[in-house]
N, C-alpha and C positions, 0 to 999 in steps of 0.2 A: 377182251384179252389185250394187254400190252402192244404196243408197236412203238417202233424207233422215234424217236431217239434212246430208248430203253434198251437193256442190253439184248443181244442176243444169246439163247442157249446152247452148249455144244451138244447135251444131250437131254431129252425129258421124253418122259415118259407118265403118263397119269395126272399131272401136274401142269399149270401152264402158267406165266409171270402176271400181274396182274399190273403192278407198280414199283415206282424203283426210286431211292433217294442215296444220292451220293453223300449226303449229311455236310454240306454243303463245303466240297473238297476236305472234306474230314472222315473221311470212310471207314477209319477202325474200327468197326461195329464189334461191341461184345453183348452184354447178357440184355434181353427186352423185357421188360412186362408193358403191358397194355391195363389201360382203364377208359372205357369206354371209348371214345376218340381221339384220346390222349395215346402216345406211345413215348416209355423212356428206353433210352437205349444208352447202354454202358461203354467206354472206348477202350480202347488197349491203352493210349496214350502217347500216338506217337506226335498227335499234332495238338499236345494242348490242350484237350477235351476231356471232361470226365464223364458228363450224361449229355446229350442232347435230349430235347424234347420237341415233340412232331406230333402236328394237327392230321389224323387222317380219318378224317370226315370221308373225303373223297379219295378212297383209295388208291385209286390210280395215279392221285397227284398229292401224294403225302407230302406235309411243309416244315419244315423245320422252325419253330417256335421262340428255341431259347436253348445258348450250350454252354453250361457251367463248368469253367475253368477248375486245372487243378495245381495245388501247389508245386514248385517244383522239385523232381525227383521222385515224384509220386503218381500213380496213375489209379483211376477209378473207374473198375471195368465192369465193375458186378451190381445189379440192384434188383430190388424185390420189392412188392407194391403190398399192403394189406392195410384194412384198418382207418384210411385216411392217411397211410404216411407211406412216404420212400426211404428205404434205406438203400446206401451205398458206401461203399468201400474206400480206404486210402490206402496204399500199399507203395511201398517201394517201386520203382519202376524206370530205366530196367533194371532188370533183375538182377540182381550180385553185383551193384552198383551202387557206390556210395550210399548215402543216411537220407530218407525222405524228410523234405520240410514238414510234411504230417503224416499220421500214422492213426489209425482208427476205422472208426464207422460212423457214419455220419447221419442222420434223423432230420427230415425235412417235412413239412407239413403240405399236405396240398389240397385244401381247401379253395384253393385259385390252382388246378390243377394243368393249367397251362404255364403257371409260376410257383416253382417249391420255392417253400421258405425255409431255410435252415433251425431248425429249434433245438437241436440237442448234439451230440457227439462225446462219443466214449474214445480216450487215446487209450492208446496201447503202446508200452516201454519194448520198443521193438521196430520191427522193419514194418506193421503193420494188418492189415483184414484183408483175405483173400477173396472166399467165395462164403453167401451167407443164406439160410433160409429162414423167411420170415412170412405166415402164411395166415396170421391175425392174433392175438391173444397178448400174454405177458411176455412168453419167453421168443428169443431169436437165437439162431444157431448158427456159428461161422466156425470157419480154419482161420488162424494165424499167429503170427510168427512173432512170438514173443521173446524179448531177451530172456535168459538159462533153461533154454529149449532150443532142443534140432528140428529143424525144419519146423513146419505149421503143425500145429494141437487146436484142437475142437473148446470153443469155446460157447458157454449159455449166457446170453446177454438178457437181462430183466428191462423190460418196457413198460413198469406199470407206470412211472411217471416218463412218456418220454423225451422231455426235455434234460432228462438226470440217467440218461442210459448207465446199466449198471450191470460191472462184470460180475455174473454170480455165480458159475464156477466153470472151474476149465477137466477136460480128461485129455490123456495123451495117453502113445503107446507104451509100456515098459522101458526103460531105456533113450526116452528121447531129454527128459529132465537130465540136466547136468548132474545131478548128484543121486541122481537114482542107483541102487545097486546093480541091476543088469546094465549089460552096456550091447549096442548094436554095433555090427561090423561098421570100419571104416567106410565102406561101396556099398552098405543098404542107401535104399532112395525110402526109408519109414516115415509119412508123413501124412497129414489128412488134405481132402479136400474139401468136401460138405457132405454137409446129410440130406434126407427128404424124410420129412416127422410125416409119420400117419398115422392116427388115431395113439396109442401110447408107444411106437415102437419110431424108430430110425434107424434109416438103412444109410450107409455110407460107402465112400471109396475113400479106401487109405492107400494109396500107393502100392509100392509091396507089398501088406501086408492085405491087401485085396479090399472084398465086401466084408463089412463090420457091422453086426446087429445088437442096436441097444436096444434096453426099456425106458421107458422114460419115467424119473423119480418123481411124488408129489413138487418135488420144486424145482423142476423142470433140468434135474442135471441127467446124466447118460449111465447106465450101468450096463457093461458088456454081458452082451449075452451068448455074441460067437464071431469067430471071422475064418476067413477063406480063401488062400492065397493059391493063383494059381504060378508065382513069378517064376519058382525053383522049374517048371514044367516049359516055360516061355524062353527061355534064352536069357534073363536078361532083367531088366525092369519094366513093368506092364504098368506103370504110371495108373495104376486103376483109378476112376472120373469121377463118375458118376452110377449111385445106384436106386434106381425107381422100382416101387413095388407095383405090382398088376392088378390092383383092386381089390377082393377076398380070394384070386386064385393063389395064395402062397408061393407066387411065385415071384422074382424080382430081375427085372434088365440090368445091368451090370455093363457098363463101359470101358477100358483100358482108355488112354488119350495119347494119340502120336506124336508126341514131342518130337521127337530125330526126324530131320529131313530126307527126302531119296531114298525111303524105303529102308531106313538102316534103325540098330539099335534092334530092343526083341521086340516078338511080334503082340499086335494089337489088336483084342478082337473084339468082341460085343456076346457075353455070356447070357443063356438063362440060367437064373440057380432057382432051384425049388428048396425054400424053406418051408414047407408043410412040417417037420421037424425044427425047429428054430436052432434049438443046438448041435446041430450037426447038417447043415447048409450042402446041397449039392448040386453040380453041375448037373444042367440037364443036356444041352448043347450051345452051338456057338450060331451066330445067324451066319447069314452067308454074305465071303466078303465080296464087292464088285469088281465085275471082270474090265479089265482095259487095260490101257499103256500107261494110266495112272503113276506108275513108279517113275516111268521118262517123260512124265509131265512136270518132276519139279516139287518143290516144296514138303509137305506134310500131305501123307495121303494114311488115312487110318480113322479111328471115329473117334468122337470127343464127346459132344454131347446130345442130352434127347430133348424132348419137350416133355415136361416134369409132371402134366397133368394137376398142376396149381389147381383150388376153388376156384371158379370159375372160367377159365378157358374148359378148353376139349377135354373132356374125360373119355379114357378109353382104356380096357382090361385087354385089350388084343393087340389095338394098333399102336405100334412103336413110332417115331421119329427119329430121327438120328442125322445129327451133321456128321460126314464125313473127308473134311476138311478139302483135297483137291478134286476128291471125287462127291461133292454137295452133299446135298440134301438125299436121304435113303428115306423109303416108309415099307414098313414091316408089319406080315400079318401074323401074331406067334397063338393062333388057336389052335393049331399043332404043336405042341412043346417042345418037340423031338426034333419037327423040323420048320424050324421059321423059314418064309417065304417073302421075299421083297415083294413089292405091286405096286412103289412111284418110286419114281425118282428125276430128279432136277439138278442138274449141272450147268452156270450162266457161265459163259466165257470171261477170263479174267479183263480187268479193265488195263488200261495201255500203261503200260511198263512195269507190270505185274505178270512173272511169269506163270503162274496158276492160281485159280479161285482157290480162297481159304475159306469157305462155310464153317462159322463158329459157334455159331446160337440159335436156338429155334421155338419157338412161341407159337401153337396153336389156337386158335379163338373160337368161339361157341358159334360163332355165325361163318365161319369155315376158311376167315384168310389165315394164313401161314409165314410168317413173318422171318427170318433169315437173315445175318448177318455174316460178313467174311473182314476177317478180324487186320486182313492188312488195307486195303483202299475201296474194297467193292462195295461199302458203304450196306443198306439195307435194302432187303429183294422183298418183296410180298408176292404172295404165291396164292395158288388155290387148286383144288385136285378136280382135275377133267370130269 
């Protein structure tokens, strides 16, 4: 187990810290994948960073390697490992702020996997590539935010050469095309975020307009097969995340993501939906949210994202992960449907001048560490359950 100089916990349970890397005073830790003892790790951007890369051989003294700058006005916060390659994102940053000096997804090679090489990038006439799944194969799947289009649309990017990344087609909701016939309210938030592809289907979070299930065509583009909004029910906007299916149980976790600070804005929860039906998707229940003074701690308290159950990390049809931004790290047992049951959880105390941990990312591994990031300074936690 961990000890000081390593942070300490305000609350755990099940869970105990194993190692800790401030990503060397660059702590925006966002999206990880792991390859073997290599760890890449995506940043927000506040300090200049787009991935670090970190040797963790030796767990408990993770090293930081090498961290790839980004252009500016752009931040690189997202990346996905398969294949022999990383991709990662370019994207506006911050946000509703001026024109990024790049805009895209970016194809690096890692055959020297302590050192990506850049070999490809696809631009995008836009503000940019948000969040992307890419899990091995020809096709890759991202949100982004294209000129004569509202907010992010789902885009399929072809890998088969990929030095030559290639847009091969895009889907959006009705109405977010500028010249489409419908048009959405001025105060819709209609927008995507990613998908997670399993076997021929994808499951997504669009904002408002909820969980989105496509099929997937011979060449690799999306065809709606149903969506499910709970926003009109929430108050408000439910920014829905992220949606993971549960292996052959038909069922899929479902995120909302707490943007609004101090507990404001509608509420955010974490759905099971059972699609044993595909065109007609229903709620089964909601997990249960954590009890504390979380709201007068500060920041973002609500859930964002899970651990995705990538090939190769942790596969599991029960047990959920879930960052829940002030209140950490949740783990979830849903072999009840009706009624999911927490059994870990892990909250590190914020680092100094940081008024509450922001847990943003989370990476389970086959060999049982648990990898966590908090997306303003608390840099990367690795974990493991008691």
């Amino acid at each position: 187990m961990a000890v000081p100089p390593y942070p300490r916990p305000l609350e755990q349970r099940g869970l105990e810290l194993v190692g800790h890397s401030d990503l060397e005073g660059r702590g925006d830790g966002m999206q990880i994948m792991r390859g073997g003892d290599f760890l890449y790790v995506g940043h927000m951007g506040d300090f200049g960073v787009g991935t670090s890369v970190l040797d963790i051989a030796d767990p408990e003294r993770p090293r930081v390697l090498r961290q790839i700058p980004v252009p500016k006005g752009t931040h690189s916060h997202k990346v996905q490992l398969a294949d022999g390659l990383l991709l990662a994102n370019h994207e506006q940053y911050p946000y509703r702020v001026g024109v990024p000096e790049s805009a895209g997804l970016l194809v690096y090679d890692l055959t020297d996997p302590a050192d990506p090489r850049r070999i490809g990038f696809l631009a995008i006439d836009g503000l940019g590539v948000h969040r992307i799944w890419f899990a091995g194969g020809r096709y890759a799947y991202a949100s982004a935010r294209e000129t004569g289009y509202r907010s992010r649309i789902l885009i399929v990017v072809d890998l088969a050469d990929p030095t030559r990344p290639r847009l091969a087609s895009r889907w959006w909701w009705p109405g977010q095309r500028e010249d489409d016939v419908e048009r959405l309210a001025d105060d819709s938030d209609v927008g995507a975020h990613h998908v997670i592809v399993e076997g021929d289907r994808a499951y997504g979070g669009y904002f408002d307009v909820g969980l989105v299930v496509y099929a997937i065509t011979r060449d690799g583009g999306l065809d709606l097969i149903s969506s499910l909004s709970w926003a009109e029910r929430s108050g408000g906007h439910p920014h829905t995340h992220t949606a993971l299916p549960l292996g052959q149980r038909k069922l899929v976790v479902v995120t909302d993501e707490a943007i609004e600070p101090d507990c404001t804005g509608a509420r955010k929860d974490i759905h099971l939906v059972d699609v044993s039906d595909e065109r007609r998707p229903r709620e089964v229940s909601q997990f249960p949210v954590p009890e504390g003074d979380y709201c007068r701690r500060g920041l973002r308290f609500g859930p964002h994202n899970l651990h995705e159950n990538r090939p190769g990390t942790f596969q599991s049809d029960r047990v959920v992960f879930a960052t829940y931004f002030n209140a950490g790290l949740r783990v979830y047992d849903t072999s009840d449907p009706a009624h999911p049951a927490e059994i870990a959880s892990y909250v590190p105390g914020p680092p100094a001048g940081q008024r509450a941990i922001q847990l943003n990312d989370v990476l389970v591994g086959t060999d049982g560490l648990i990898f966590v990031t908090d997306r303003l300074r608390g840099g990367l936690y690795i974990l493991r359950r008691t």
